[in-house]
C-alpha positions as CSV (number, residue, x, y, z in Angstrom):
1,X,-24.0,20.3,-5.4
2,X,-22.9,20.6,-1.5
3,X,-22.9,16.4,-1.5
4,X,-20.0,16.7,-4.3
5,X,-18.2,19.2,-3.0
6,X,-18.1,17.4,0.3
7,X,-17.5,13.9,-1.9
8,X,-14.4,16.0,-3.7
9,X,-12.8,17.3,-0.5
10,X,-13.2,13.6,1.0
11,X,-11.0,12.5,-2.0
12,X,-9.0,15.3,-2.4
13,X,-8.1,14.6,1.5
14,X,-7.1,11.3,1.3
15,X,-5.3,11.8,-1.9
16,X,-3.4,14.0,0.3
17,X,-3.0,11.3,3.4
18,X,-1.6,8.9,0.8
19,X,1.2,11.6,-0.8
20,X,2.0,12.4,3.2
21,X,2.6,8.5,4.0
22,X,4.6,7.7,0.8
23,X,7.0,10.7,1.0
24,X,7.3,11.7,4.6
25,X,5.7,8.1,6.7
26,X,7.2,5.3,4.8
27,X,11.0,6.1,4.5
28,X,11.1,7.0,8.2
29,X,10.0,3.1,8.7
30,X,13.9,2.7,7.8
31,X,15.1,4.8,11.1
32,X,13.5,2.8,13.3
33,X,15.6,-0.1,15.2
34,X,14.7,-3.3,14.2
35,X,13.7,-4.2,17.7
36,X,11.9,-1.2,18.3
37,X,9.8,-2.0,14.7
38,X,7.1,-4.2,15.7
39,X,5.9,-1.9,18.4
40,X,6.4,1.2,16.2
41,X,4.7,-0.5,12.8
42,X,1.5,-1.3,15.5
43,X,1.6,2.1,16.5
44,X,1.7,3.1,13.1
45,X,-1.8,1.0,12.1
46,X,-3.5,1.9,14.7
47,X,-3.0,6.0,14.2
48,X,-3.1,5.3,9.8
49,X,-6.9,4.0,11.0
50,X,-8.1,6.7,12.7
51,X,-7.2,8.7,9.5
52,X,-7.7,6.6,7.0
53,X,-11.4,5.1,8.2
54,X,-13.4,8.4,8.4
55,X,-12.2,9.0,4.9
56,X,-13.2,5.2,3.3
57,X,-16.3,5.8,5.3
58,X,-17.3,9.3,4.1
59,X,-15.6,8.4,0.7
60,X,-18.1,5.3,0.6
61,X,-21.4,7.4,1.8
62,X,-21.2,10.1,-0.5
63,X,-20.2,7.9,-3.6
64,X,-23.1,5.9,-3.0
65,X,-25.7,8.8,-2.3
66,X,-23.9,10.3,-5.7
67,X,-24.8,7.3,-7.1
68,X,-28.6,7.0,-5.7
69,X,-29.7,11.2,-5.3
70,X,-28.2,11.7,-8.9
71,X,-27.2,15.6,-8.4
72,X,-28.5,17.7,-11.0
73,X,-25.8,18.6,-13.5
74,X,-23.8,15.6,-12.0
75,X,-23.2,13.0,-15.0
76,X,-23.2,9.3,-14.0
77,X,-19.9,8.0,-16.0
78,X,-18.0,10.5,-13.5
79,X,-19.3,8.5,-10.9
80,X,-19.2,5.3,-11.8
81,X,-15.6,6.1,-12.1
82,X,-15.0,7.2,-9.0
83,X,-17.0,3.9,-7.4
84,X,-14.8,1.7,-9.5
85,X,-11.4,3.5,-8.2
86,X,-13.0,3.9,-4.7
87,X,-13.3,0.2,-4.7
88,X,-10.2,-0.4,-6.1
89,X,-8.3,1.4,-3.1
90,X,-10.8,-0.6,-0.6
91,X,-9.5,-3.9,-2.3
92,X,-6.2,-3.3,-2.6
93,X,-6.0,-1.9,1.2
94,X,-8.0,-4.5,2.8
95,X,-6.5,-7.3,0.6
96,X,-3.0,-6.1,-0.1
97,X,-1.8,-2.7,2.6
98,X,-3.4,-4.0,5.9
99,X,-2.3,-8.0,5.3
100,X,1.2,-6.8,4.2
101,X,1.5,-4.1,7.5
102,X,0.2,-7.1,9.7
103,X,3.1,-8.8,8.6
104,X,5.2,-6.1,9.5
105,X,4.6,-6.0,13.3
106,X,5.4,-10.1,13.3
């Protein structure tokens, strides 16, 4: 029970991460001088990644010892769900978030 405790405070804290950059990161972007930008937005992914890796990375570990240890009292569909959203996030990140915030520092 300890492995989904720690898998549920890994998503619980980057459910949290992602509330903080929407509301509080994101609409400062539009203070920043446009000259100042590039160097702020690389600033930006390079902080965002030592946040946002340990969590993919600890998100990715327990999901798939969830998915090989099977927990007592831990039903699969539950978990399957959460691998199919998990991978979801890593697509849409590495396909969508990090080619889009590349742009950004052009």
């Amino acid at each position: 029970m300890t492995l989904l405790v720690v898998h549920l405070a890994l998503v619980a804290a980057y459910a949290g991460f992602q509330w903080t950059v929407r509301v509080l990161v994101y609409p400062q972007f539009a203070r920043v001088p446009p000259a100042a930008f590039p160097a702020y937005e690389r600033g930006h992914q390079r902080l965002v990644t030592r946040v946002v890796g340990p969590l993919f990375a600890g998100q990715g570990i327990t999901t798939l010892l969830l998915l090989a240890v099977r927990p007592e009292g831990v039903p699969l569909l539950p978990v399957l769900a959460g691998a199919a959203c998990l991978a979801a996030v890593l697509g849409v990140t590495a396909f969508l978030a990090v080619p889009l915030h590349r742009r950004l520092d052009a």
